[in-house]
One Martini backbone bead per residue (centre of mass of N, CA, C, O) as a GRO file, in nm:
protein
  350
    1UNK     BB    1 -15.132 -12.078  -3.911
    2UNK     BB    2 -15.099 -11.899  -4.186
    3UNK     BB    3 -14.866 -11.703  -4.293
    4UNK     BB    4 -15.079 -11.466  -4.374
    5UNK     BB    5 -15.230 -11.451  -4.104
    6UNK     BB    6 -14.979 -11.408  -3.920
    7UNK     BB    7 -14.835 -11.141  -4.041
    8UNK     BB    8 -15.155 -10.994  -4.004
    9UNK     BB    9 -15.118 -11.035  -3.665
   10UNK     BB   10 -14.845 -10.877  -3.592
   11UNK     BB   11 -14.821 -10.582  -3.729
   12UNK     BB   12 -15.021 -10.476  -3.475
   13UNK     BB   13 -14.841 -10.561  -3.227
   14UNK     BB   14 -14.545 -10.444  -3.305
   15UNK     BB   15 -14.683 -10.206  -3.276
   16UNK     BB   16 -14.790 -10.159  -2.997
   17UNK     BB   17 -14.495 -10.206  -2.855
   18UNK     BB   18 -14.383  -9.961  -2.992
   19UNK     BB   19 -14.542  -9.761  -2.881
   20UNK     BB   20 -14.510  -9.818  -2.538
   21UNK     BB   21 -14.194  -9.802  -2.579
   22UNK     BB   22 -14.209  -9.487  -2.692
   23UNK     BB   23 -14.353  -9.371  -2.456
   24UNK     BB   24 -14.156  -9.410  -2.239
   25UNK     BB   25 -13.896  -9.265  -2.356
   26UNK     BB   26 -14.089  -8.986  -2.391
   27UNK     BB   27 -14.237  -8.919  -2.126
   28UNK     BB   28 -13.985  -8.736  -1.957
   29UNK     BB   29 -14.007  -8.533  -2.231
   30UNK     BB   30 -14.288  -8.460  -2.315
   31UNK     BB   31 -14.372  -8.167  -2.219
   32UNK     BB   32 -14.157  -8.033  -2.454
   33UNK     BB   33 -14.243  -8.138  -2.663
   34UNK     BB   34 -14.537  -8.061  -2.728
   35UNK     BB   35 -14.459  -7.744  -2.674
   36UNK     BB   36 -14.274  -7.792  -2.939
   37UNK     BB   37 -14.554  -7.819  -3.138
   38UNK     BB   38 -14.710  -7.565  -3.040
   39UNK     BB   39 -14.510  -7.370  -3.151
   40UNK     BB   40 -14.532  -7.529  -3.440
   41UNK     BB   41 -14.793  -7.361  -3.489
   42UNK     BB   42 -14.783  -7.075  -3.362
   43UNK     BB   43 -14.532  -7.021  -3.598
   44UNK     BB   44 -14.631  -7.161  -3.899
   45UNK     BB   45 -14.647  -6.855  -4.032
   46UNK     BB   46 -14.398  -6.760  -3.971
   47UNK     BB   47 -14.234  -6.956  -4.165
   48UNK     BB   48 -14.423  -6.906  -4.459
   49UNK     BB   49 -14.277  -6.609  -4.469
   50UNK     BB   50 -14.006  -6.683  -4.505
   51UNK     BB   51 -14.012  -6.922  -4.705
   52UNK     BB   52 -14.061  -6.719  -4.971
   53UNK     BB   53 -13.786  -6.565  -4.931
   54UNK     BB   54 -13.666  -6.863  -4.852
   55UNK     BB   55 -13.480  -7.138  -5.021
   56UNK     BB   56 -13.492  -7.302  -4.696
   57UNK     BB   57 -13.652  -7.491  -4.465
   58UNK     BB   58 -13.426  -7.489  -4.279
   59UNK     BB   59 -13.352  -7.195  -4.237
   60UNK     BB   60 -13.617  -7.067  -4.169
   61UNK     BB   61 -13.659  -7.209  -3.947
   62UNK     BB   62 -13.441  -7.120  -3.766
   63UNK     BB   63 -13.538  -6.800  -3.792
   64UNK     BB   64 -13.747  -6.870  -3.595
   65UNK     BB   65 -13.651  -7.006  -3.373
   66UNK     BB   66 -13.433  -6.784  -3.264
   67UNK     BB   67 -13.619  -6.528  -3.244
   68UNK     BB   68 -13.795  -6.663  -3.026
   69UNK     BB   69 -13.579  -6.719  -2.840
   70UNK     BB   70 -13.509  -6.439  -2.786
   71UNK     BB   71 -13.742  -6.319  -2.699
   72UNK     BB   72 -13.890  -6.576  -2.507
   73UNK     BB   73 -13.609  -6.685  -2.340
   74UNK     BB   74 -13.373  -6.456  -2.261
   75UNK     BB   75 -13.552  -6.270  -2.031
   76UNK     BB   76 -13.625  -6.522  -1.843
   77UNK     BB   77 -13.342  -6.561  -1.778
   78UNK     BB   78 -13.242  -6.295  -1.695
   79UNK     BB   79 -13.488  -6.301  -1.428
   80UNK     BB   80 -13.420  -6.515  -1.306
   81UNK     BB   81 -13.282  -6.454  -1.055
   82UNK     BB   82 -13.443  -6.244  -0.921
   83UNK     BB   83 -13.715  -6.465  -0.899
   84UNK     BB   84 -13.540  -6.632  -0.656
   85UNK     BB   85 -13.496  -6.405  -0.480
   86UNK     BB   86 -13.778  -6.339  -0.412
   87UNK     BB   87 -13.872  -6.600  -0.324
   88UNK     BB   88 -13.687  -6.609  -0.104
   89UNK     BB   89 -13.823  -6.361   0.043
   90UNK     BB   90 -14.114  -6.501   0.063
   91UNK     BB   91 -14.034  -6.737   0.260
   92UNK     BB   92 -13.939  -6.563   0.502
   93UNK     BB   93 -14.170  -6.366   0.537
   94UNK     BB   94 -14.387  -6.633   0.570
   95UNK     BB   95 -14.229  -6.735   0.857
   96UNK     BB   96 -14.307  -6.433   1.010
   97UNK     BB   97 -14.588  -6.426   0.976
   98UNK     BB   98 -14.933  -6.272   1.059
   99UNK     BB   99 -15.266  -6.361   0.949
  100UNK     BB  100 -15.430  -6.312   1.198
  101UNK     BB  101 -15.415  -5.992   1.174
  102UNK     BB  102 -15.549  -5.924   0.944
  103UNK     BB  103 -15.835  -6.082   1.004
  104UNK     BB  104 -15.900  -5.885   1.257
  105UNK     BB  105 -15.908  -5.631   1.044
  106UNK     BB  106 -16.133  -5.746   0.880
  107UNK     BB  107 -16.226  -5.868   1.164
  108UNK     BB  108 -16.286  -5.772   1.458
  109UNK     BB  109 -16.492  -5.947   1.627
  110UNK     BB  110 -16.302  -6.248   1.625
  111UNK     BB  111 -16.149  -6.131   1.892
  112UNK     BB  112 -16.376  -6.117   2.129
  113UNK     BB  113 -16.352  -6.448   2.076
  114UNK     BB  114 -16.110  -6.668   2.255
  115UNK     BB  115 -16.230  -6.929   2.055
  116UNK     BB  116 -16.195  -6.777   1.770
  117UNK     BB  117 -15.916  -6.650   1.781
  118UNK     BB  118 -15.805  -6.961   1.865
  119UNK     BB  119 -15.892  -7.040   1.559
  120UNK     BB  120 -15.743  -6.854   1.378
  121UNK     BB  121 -15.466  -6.863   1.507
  122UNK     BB  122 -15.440  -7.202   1.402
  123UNK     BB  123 -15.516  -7.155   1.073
  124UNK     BB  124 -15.321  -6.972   0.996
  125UNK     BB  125 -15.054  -7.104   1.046
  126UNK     BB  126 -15.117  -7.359   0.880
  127UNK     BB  127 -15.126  -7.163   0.631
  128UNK     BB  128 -14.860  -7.100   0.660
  129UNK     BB  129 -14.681  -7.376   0.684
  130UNK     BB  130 -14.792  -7.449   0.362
  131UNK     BB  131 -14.703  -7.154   0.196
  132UNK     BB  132 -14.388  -7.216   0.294
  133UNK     BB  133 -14.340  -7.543   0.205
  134UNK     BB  134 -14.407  -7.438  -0.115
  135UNK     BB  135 -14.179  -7.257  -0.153
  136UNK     BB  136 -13.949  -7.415  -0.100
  137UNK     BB  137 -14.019  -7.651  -0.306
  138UNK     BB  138 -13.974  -7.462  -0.554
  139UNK     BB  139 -13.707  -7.357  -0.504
  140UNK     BB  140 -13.549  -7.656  -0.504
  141UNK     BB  141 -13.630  -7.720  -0.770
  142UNK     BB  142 -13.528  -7.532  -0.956
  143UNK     BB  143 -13.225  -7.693  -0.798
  144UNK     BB  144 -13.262  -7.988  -0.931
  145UNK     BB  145 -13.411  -7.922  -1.223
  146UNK     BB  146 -13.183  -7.805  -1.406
  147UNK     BB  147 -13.057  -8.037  -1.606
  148UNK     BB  148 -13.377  -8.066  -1.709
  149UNK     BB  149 -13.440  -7.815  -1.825
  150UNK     BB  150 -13.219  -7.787  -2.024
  151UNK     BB  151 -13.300  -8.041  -2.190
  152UNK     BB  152 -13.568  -7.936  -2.256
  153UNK     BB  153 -13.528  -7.717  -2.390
  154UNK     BB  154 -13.390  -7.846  -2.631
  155UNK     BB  155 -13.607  -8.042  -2.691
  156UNK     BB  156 -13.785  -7.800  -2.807
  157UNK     BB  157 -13.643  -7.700  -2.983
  158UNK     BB  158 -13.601  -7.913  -3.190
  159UNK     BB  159 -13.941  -7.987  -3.210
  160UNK     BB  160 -13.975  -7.665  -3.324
  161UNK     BB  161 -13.809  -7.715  -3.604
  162UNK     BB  162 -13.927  -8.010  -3.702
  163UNK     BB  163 -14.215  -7.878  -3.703
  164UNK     BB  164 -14.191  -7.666  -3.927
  165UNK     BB  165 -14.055  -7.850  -4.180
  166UNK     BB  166 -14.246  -8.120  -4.123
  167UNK     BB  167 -14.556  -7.996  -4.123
  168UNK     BB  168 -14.674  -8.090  -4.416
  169UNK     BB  169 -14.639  -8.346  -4.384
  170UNK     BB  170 -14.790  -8.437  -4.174
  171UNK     BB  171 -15.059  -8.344  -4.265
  172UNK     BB  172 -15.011  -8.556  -4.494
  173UNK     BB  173 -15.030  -8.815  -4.305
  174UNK     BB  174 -15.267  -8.800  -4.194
  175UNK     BB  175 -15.427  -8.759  -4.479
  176UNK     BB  176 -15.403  -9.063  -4.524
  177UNK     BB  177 -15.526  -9.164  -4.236
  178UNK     BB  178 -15.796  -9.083  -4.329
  179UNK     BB  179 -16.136  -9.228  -4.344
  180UNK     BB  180 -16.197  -9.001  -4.575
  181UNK     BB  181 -16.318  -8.753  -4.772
  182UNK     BB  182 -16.203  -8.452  -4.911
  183UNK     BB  183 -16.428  -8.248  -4.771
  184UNK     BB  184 -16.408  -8.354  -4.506
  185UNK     BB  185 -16.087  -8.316  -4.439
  186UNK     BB  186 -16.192  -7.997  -4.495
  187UNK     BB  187 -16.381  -7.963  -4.268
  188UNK     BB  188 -16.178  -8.086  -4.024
  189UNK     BB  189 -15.932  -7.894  -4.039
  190UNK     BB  190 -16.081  -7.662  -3.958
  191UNK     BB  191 -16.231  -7.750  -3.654
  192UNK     BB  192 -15.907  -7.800  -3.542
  193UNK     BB  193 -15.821  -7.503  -3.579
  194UNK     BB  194 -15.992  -7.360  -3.403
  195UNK     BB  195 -15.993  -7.535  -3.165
  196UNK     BB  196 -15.726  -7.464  -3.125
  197UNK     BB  197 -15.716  -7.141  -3.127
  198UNK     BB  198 -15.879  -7.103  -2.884
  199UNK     BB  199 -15.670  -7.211  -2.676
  200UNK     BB  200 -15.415  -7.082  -2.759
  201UNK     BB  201 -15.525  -6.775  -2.745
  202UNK     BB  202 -15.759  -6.752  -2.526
  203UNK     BB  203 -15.557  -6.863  -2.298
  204UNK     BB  204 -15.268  -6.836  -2.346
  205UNK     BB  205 -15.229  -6.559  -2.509
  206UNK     BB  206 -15.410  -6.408  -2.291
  207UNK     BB  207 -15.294  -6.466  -2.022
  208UNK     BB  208 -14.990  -6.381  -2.091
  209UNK     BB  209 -15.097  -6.111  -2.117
  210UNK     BB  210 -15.255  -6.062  -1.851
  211UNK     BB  211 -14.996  -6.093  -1.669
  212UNK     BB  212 -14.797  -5.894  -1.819
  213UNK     BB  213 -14.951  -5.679  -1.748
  214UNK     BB  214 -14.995  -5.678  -1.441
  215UNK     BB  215 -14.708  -5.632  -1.383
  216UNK     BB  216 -14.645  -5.349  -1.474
  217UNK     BB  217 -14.852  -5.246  -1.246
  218UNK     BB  218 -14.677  -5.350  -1.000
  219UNK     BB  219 -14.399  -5.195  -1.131
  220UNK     BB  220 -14.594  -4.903  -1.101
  221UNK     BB  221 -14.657  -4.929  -0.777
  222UNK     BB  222 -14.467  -5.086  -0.597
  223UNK     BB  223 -14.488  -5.407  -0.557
  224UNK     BB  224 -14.392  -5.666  -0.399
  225UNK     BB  225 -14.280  -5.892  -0.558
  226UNK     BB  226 -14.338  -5.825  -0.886
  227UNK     BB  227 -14.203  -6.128  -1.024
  228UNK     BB  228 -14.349  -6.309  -0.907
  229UNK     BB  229 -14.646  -6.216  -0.911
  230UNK     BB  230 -14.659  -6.250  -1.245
  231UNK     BB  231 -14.615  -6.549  -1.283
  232UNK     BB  232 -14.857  -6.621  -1.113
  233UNK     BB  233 -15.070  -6.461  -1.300
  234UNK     BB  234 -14.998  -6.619  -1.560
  235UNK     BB  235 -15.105  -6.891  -1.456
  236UNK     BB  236 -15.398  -6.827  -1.364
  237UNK     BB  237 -15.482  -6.699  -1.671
  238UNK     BB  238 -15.477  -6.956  -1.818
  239UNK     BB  239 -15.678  -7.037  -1.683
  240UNK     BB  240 -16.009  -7.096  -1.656
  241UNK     BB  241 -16.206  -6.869  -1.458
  242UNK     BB  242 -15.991  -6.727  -1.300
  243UNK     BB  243 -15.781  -6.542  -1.326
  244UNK     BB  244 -15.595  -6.226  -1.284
  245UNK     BB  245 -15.796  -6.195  -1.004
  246UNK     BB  246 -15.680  -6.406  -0.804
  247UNK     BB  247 -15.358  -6.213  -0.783
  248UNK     BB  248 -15.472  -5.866  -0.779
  249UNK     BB  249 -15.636  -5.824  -0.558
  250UNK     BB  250 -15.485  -5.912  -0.266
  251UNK     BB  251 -15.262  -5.745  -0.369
  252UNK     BB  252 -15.420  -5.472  -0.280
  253UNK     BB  253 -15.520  -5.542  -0.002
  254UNK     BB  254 -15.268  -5.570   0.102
  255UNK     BB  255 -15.204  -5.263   0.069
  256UNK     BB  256 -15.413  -5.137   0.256
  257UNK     BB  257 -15.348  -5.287   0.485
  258UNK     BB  258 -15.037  -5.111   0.445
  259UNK     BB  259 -15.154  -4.833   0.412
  260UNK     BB  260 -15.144  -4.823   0.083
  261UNK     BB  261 -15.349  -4.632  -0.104
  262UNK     BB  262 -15.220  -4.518  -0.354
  263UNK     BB  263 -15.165  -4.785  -0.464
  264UNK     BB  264 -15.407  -4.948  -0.420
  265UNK     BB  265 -15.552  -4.751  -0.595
  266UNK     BB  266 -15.414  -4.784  -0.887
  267UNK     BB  267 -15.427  -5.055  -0.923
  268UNK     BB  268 -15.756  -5.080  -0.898
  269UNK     BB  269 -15.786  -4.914  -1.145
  270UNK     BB  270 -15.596  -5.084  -1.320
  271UNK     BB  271 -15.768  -5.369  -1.297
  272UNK     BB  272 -16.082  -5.243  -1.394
  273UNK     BB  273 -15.960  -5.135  -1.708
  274UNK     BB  274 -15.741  -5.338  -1.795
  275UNK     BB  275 -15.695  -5.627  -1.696
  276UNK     BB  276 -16.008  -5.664  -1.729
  277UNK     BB  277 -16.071  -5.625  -2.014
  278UNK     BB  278 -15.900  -5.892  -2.094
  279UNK     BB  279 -16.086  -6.078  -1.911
  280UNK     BB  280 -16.355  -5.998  -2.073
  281UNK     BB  281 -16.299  -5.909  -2.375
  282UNK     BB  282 -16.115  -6.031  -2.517
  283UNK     BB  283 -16.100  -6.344  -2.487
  284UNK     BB  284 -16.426  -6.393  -2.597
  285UNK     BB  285 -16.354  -6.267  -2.860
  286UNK     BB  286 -16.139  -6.469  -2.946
  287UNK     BB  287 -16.297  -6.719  -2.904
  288UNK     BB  288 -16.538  -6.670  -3.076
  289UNK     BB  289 -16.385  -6.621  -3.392
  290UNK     BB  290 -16.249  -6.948  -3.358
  291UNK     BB  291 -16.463  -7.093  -3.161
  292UNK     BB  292 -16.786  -7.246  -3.022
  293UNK     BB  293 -16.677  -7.378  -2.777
  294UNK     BB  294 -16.694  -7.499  -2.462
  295UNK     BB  295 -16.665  -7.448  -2.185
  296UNK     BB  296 -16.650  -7.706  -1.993
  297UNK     BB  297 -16.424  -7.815  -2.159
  298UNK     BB  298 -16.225  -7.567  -2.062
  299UNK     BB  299 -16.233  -7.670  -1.778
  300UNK     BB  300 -16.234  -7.989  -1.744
  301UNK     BB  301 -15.976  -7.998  -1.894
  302UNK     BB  302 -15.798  -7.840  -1.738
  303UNK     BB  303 -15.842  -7.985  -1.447
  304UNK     BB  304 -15.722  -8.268  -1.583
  305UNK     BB  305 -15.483  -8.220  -1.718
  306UNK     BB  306 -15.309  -8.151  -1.464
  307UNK     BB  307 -15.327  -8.481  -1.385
  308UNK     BB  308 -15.191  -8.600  -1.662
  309UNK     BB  309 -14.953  -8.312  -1.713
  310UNK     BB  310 -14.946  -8.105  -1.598
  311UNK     BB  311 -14.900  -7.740  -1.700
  312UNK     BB  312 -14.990  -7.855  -1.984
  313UNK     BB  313 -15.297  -7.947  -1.920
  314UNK     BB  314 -15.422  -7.643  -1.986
  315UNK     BB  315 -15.436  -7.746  -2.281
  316UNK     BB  316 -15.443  -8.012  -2.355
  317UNK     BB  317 -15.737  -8.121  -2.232
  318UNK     BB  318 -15.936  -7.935  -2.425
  319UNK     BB  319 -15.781  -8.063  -2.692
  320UNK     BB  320 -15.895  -8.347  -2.659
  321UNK     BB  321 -16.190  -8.290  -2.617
  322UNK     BB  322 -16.243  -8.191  -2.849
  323UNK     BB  323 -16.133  -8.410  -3.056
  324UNK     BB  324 -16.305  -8.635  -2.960
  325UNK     BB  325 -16.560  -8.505  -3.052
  326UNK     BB  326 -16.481  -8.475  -3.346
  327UNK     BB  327 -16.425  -8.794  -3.387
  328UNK     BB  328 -16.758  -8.857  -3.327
  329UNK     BB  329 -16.874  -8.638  -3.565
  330UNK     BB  330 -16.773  -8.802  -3.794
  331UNK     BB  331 -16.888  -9.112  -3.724
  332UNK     BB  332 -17.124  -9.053  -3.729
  333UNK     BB  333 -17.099  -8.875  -3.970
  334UNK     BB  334 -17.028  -9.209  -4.159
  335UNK     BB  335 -17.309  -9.358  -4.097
  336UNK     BB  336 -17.541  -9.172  -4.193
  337UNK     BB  337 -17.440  -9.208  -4.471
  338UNK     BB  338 -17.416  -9.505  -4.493
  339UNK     BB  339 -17.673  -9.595  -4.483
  340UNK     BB  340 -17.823  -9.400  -4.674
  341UNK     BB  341 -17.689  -9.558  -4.911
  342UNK     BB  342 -17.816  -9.855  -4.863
  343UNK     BB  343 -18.091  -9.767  -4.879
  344UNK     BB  344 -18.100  -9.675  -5.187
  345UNK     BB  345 -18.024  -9.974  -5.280
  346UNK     BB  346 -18.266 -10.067  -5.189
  347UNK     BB  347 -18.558 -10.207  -5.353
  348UNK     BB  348 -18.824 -10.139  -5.427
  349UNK     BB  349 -19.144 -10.186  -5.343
  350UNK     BB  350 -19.421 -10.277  -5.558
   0.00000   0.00000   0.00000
């Protein structure tokens, strides 16, 4: 082999060896990373306008990055406390409870038979002492995964600040690795902006949105736990078809069935006027305005991505999934062209 095509071949396995090998590296803090570039999309038209006023790219991302973090990190570490205290009453509390007697109180009849009573309250059990020992180690965990989590954190400010700063090189660099025409590359960049914006608007900030309004009114009811189960509807809100019905309606059943009748009724009427609204009607018109995307996308990317990356793959899955979509329909019209080309040269038959 040549020294030129040696040389030729070597620096493709080279990048391939350092890309494994960083991607190692990177993998255990993968996802605060990713979260800090999602971060440093969704706050860089903030940071575009400090930039304005401040002529000095490090200070505008610091004045973003702070600003950020105060508002949106410093408040749920001070709710840490209150969050773990209800999680640990809410895994006594279900450690004592018998769902066996709700359910005979919502359905009669199948106490009458006691052939199903013992297998309802069998089956009750059983799901007692699985959603006991969820709670247990979510508890666990929050407090074995403390120095992981500060260090997470850390590195996610990093990525939050040096995303917002080197936005525009990156966004350069990319556009330089593509090999597509300027006219191309501007309708590819609007493409997955919608897409990106559909995901994280529709999905992530309107999830969380209807999950705090969700808490709101747990809090103006008096519902026991009631930032256990915010956190909850937050998280199921994020989800695509699940949404913040999935934890505010059983929490309602629950008030009615422990004769909270006025809490029970306030909630309903707040959850399907107000929380429904955010659930209806909001969500659709976000998605709707920032791009196309199919639902199947949102739903099958969520449902995967949450198994290939843990609970940011609510997110990361369906944008996975739609880039790789946008880039098939590049290389299809991109061949479409080329053949299209072709023809033209071949010279007519006369």
């Amino acid at each position: 082999m040549e020294e030129k095509e040696f040389k030729r071949f070597i620096i493709p396995v080279l990048i391939l060896i350092l890309g494994v090998l960083s991607f190692l590296v990177v993998r255990p803090l993968g996802a605060y990373i990713l979260f800090g570039l999602l971060l440093s999309y969704i706050f860089y038209s903030s940071y575009q306008k400090v930039r304005t006023k401040i002529n000095s790219p490090d200070l505008s991302a610091l004045i973003v990055v702070i600003t950020s973090f105060v508002v949106f990190v410093i408040p749920p570490l001070l709710l840490l406390p209150l969050f773990i205290r209800q999680l640990f009453e809410s895994y006594l509390s279900l450690r004592g409870a018998d769902f066996s007697l709700i359910v005979f109180k919502l359905f009669p009849s199948l106490a009458s038979s006691p052939a199903i009573s013992a297998e309802v309250i069998a089956s009750m059990s059983h799901f007692n002492s699985n959603l006991s020992a969820l709670l247990l180690s979510l508890f666990e965990s929050i407090f074995q995964n403390i120095p992981e989590i500060i260090l997470g954190l850390v590195v996610l400010l990093f990525t939050f600040y040096f995303g917002l700063r080197e936005g525009a090189k990156f966004k350069e660099y990319i556009s330089v690795l593509l090999p597509v025409a300027k006219d191309a590359k501007k309708t590819l960049y609007e493409k997955f902006e919608k897409v990106t914006d559909s995901v994280l608007f529709g999905h992530l900030i309107i999830g969380i949105a209807a999950g705090i309004i969700a808490g709101i009114g747990y809090f103006m009811f008096g519902v026991p736990n009631a930032l256990l189960l915010t956190v909850a509807t937050i998280l199921v809100s994020i989800v695509p078809v699940v949404g913040a019905w999935f934890i505010w309606i059983p929490v309602d059943l629950f008030l009615f069935i422990n004769g909270d009748n006025v809490a029970g009724m306030q909630l309903l009427i707040y959850g399907l006027f107000v929380i429904n609204w955010v659930e209806t009607f909001l969500r659709p018109v976000v998605i709707a305005e920032r791009s196309e995307m199919n639902a199947a996308i949102s739903i099958i990317g969520a449902m995967g991505g949450i198994y290939a990356f843990g609970l940011i793959g609510f997110i990361l899955g369906p944008l996975i999934l739609a880039y790789l979509i946008l880039l098939i329909e590049l290389y299809k019209q991109k061949q479409t062209e080329s053949i299209v080309i072709r023809e033209e040269k071949i010279p007519a038959i006369p």
